[in-house]
C-alpha positions in Angstrom: 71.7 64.2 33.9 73.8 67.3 35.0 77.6 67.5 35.7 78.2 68.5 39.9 81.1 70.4 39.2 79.7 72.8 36.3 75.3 72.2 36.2 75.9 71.4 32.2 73.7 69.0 30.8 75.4 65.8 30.4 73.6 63.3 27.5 73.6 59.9 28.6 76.2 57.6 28.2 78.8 59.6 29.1 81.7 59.5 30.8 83.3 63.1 30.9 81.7 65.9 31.2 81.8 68.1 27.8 81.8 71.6 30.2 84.5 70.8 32.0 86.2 67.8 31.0 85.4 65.6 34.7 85.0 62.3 34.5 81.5 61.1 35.2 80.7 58.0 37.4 76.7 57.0 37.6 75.2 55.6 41.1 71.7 54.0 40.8 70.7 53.9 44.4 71.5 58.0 44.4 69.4 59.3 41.9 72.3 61.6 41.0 75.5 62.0 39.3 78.5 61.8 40.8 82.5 62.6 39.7 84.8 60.1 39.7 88.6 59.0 39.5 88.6 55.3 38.1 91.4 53.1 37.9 92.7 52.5 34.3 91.0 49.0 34.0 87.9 50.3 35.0 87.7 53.0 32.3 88.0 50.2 30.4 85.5 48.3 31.4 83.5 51.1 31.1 84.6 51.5 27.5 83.6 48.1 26.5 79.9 48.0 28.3 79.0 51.7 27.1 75.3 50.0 26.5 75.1 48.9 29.5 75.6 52.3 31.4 73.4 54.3 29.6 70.7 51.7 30.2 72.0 52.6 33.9 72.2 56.2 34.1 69.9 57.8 37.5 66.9 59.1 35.9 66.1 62.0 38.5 67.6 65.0 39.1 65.3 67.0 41.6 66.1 65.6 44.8 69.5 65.5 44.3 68.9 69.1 44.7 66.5 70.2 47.2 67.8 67.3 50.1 71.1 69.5 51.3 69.2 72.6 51.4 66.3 71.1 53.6 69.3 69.0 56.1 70.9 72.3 56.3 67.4 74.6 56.8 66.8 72.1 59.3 70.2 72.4 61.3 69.4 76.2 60.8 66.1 75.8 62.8 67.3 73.7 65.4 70.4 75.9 66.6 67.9 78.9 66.3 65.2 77.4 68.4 68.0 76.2 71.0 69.6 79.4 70.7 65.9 81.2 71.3 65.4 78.5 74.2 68.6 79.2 76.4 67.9 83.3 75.9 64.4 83.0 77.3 65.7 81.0 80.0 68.1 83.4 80.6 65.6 86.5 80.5 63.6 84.2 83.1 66.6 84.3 85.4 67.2 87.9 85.2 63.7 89.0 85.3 64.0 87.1 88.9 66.7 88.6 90.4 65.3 91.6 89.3 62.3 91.6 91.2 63.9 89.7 94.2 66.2 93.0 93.9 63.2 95.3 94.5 61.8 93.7 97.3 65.0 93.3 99.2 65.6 96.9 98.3 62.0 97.7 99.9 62.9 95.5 102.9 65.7 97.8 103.0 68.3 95.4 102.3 70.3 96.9 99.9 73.4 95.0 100.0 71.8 92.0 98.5 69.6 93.9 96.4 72.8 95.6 94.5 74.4 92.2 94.4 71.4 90.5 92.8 71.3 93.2 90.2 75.0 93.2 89.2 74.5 90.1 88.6 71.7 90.2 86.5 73.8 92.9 84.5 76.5 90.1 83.9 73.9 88.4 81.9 71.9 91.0 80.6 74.8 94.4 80.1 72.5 96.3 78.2 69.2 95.7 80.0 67.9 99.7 80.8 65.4 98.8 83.5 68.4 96.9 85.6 70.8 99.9 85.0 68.2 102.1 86.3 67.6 99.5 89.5 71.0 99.3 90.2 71.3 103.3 90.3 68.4 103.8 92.6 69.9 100.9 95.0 73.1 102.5 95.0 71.6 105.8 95.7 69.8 104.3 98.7 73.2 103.0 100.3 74.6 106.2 100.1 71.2 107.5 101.9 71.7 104.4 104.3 75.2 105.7 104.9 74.1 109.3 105.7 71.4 108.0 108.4 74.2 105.6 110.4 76.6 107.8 110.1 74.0 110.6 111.8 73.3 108.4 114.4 76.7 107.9 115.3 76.6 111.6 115.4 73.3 111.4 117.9 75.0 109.2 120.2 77.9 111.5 120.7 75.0 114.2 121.4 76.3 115.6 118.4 73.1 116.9 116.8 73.5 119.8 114.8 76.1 117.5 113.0 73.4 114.6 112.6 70.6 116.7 111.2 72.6 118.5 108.6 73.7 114.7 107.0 70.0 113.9 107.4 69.2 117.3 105.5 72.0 115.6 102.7 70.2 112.5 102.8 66.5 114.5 102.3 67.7 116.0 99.6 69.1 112.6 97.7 65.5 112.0 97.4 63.7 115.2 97.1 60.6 115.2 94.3 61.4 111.9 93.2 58.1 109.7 93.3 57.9 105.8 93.2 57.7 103.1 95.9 61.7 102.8 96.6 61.6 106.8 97.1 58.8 106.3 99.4 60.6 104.0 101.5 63.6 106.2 101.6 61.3 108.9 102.8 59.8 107.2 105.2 63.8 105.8 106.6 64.9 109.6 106.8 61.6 110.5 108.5 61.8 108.1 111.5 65.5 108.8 111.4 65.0 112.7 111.7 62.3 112.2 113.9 64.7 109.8 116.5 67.3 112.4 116.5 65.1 115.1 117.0 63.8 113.1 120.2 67.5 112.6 121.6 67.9 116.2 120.7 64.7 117.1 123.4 65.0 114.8 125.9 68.7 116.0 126.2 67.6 119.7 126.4 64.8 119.9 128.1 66.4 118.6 131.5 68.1 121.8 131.6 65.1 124.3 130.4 62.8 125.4 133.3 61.0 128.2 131.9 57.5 127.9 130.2 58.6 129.5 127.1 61.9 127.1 126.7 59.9 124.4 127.1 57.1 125.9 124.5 59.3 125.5 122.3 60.2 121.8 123.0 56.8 120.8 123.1 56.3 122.5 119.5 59.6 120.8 117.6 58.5 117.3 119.3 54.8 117.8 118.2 56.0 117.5 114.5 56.4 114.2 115.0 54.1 111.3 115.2 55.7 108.2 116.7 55.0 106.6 120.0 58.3 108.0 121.6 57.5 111.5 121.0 54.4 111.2 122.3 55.8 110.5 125.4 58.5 113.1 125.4 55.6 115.5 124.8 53.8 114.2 127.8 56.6 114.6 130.4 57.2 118.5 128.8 53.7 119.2 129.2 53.6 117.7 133.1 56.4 119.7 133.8 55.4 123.1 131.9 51.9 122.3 133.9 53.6 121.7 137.3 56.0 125.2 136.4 52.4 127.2 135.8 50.8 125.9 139.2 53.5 127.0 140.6 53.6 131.0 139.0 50.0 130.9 139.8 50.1 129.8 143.1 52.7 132.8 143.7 50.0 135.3 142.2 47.0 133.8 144.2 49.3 134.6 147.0 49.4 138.2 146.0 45.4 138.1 145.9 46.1 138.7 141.4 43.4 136.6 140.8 43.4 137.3 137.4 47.0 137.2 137.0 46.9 133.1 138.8 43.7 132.1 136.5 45.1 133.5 133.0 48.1 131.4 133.6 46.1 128.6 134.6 44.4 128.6 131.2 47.7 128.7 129.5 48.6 125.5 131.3 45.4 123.8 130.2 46.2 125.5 126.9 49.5 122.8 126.9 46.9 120.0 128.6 43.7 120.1 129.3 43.3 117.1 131.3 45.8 117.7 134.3 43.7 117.4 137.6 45.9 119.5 139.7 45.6 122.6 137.0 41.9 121.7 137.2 41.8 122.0 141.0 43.7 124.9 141.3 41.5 127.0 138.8 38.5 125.9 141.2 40.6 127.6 144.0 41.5 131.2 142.0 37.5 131.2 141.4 36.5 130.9 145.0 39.1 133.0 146.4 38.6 136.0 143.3 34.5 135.6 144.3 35.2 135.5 147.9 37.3 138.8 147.5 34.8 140.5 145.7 32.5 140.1 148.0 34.8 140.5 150.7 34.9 137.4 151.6 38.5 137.6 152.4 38.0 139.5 155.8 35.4 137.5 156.8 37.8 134.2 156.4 40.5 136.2 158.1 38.3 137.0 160.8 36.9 133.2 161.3 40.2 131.9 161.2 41.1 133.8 164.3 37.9 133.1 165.8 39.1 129.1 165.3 41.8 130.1 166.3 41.1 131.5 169.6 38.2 128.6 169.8 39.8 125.4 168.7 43.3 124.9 168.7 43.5 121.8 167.6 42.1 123.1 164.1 45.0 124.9 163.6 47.8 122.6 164.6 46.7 119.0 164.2 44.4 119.3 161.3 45.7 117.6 158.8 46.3 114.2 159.1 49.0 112.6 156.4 48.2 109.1 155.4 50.4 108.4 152.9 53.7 110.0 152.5 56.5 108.5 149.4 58.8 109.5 146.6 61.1 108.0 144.1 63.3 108.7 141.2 61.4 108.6 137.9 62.7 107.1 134.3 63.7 110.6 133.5 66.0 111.2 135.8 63.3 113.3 138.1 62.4 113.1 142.1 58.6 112.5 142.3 56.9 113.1 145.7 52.9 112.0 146.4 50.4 111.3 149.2 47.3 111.3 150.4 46.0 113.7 153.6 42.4 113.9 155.4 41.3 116.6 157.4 40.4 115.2 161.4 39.2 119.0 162.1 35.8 119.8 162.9 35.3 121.9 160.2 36.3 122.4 156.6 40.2 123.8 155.2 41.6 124.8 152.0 44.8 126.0 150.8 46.3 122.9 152.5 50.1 123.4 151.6 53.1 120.3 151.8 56.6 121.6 152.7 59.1 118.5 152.9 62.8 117.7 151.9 64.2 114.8 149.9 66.7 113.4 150.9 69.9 110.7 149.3 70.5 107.7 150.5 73.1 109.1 152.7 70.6 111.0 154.7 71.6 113.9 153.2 69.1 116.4 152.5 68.9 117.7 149.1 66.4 120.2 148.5 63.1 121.5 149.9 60.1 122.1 148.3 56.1 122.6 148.4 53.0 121.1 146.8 48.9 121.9 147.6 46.7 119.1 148.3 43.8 118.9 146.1 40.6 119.2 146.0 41.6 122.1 147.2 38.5 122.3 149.8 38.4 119.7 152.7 35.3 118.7 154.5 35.9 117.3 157.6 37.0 113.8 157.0 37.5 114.4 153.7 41.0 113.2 152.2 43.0 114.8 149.0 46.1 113.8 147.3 49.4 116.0 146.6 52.0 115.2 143.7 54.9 116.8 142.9 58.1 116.7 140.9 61.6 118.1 141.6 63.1 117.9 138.1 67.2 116.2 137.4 66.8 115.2 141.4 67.9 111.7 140.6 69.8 111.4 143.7 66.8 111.3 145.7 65.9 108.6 147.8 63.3 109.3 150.3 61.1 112.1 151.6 60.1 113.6 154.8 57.4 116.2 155.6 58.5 119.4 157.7 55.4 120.8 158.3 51.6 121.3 156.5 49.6 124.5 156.6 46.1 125.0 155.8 43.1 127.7 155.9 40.4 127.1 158.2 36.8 128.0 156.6 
């Protein structure tokens, strides 16, 4: 046996420790020995059945020792594991709000994106990826801010204002690479790109020369979203309808070359517009009928008609359709359709008419060619024109319609 209090080896039969003087109390059912404070009658006792308790003394002594260790190494284990439990369970909760984070942020909702993380950071202080997510979502409002705040700018028509906190907001995120960036990018893009639209459309109602409007057409090119296409189109009717109408001038002068060149440059800006098209027909007739002095010979026949059918001259062109309205730009758009009840062929058929408000007051006067330029007899052609910012108009009426006889 061995005393608790000191490890000494006790011999058996004892009942104080020699080491340090305890008394010593033996339990069978223990396999150990344990101290002890007995009463006075049971030290006697003791004293008169000392045979008896050394026949009684525990004869083990190992497990006395290793049991507490092992309870305690067990308690040990089991706070650790439950300790290691709840911190993967917490890891599994912050690793969720951190990727619901990201895609909220690439949804563009960065409100909840930033609260998600700050909360995550609550749990987690130290965590480096969450820091880093919570700078770039913070960033990102502060671009978000930028882009409203620009657009409030836009409304106002306030656009040299709007692009320069666009140019802030382009620079926020300037060589940085990743998919958040790339979304920001793309969110300044459409933003610069709906500004930039405002920004034409506003401008380009008071431009009417072809170079102005050049220049419009180039800055709304840049961009490629439905919108601008659009805006492009309506520049490139009008910059079309401003040539045919500088070239019509020159043909007038006989500068054939003067009327085609400009022609191309209008097909330069649109390849496809059928009145441009038309018209470059016409320059080429008229320039080949020159050179071969052609001209005084249609001079000559149209006083012959002249002299020989009158009605050819006054009542050749009859108008079948005749209408006008007010366009979603804010324009005045005038077409028809003619046919030529002469008994022989015209060209050069020229629309003057006035538009009118609903008042019946007459606005402004203007002129348009039919085309195809050349009219058989029965033939029909179409004219179309536009009177740009003429959103007061309301109807049309034709003056008068002249025409070459061939």
């Amino acid at each position: 046996m061995f005393c608790q209090y000191c490890g000494k080896k006790i011999e058996a039969g004892s009942r104080f420790c020699s080491g340090c003087g305890h008394e010593l109390r033996s339990i069978n059912n223990e396999d150990t020995v344990v101290l002890a404070r007995p009463s006075l009658d049971q030290v006697k006792q003791e004293e008169g059945s000392e045979h008896t308790t050394t026949q009684q003394q525990v004869p083990a002594k190992g497990k006395s020792i290793w049991l507490l260790p092992l309870a305690t190494a067990v308690l040990v284990a089991v706070v650790l594991g439950g300790y290691y439990a709840y911190e993967q369970y917490i890891n599994r909760l912050v690793e969720q709000d951190r990727v619901q984070a990201e895609n909220l942020a690439l949804q563009g909702d960065l409100d909840k994106a930033e609260k998600l993380i700050s909360n995550a950071l609550n749990k987690r202080p130290r965590h480096k990826t969450l820091q880093a997510d919570l700078a770039y979502v913070r960033e990102g409002q502060e671009v978000q801010s930028e882009l409203n705040e620009a657009w409030e700018h836009t409304k106002q028509q306030q656009f040299n204002q709007a692009l320069s906190l666009i140019e802030q907001a382009e620079k926020k995120v300037s060589g940085k690479e990743g998919d958040f960036y790339k979304y920001l990018s793309q969110l300044i893009n459409d933003k610069k790109a709906a500004v930039n639209i405002m920004q034409v459309k506003q401008e380009m109602n008071n431009k009417n020369s072809i170079e102005e409007l050049a220049a419009l057409l180039t800055k709304i090119s840049s961009f490629k979203v439905k919108e601008a296409q659009e805006v492009a189109k309506v520049i490139k009717t009008k910059i079309c309808q401003l040539i045919y109408t500088k070239a019509n001038e020159l043909l007038k002068k006989k500068d054939f070359a003067g009327a085609l060149a400009l022609v191309q440059q209008g097909l330069g800006y649109d390849s496809e517009n059928q009145q441009l098209l038309s018209f470059q027909k016409t320059i080429e007739q008229q320039k080949a009928a020159f050179e071969q002095n052609e001209q005084m010979i249609l001079e000559q026949a149209q006083l012959a008609a002249a002299r020989e059918n009158a009605i050819n001259h006054t009542q050749a062109v009859e108008v079948l359709k005749c209408d006008g309205s007010v366009t979603a730009q804010g324009d005045f758009r005038v077409w028809g359709t003619v046919r030529n009840v002469a008994t022989r062929p015209i060209y050069m058929v020229e629309i003057y008419y006035t538009v009118y408000d609903a008042a019946g007051n007459a606005l402004t006067t203007d002129s348009t060619y039919v085309y195809p330029n050349y009219l058989n007899p029965r033939d029909q052609g179409s004219f179309d024109n536009t009177s740009y910012g003429l959103w007061q108009g309301n109807r049309v009426k034709i003056n008068r319609i002249t025409w070459y006889l061939r």
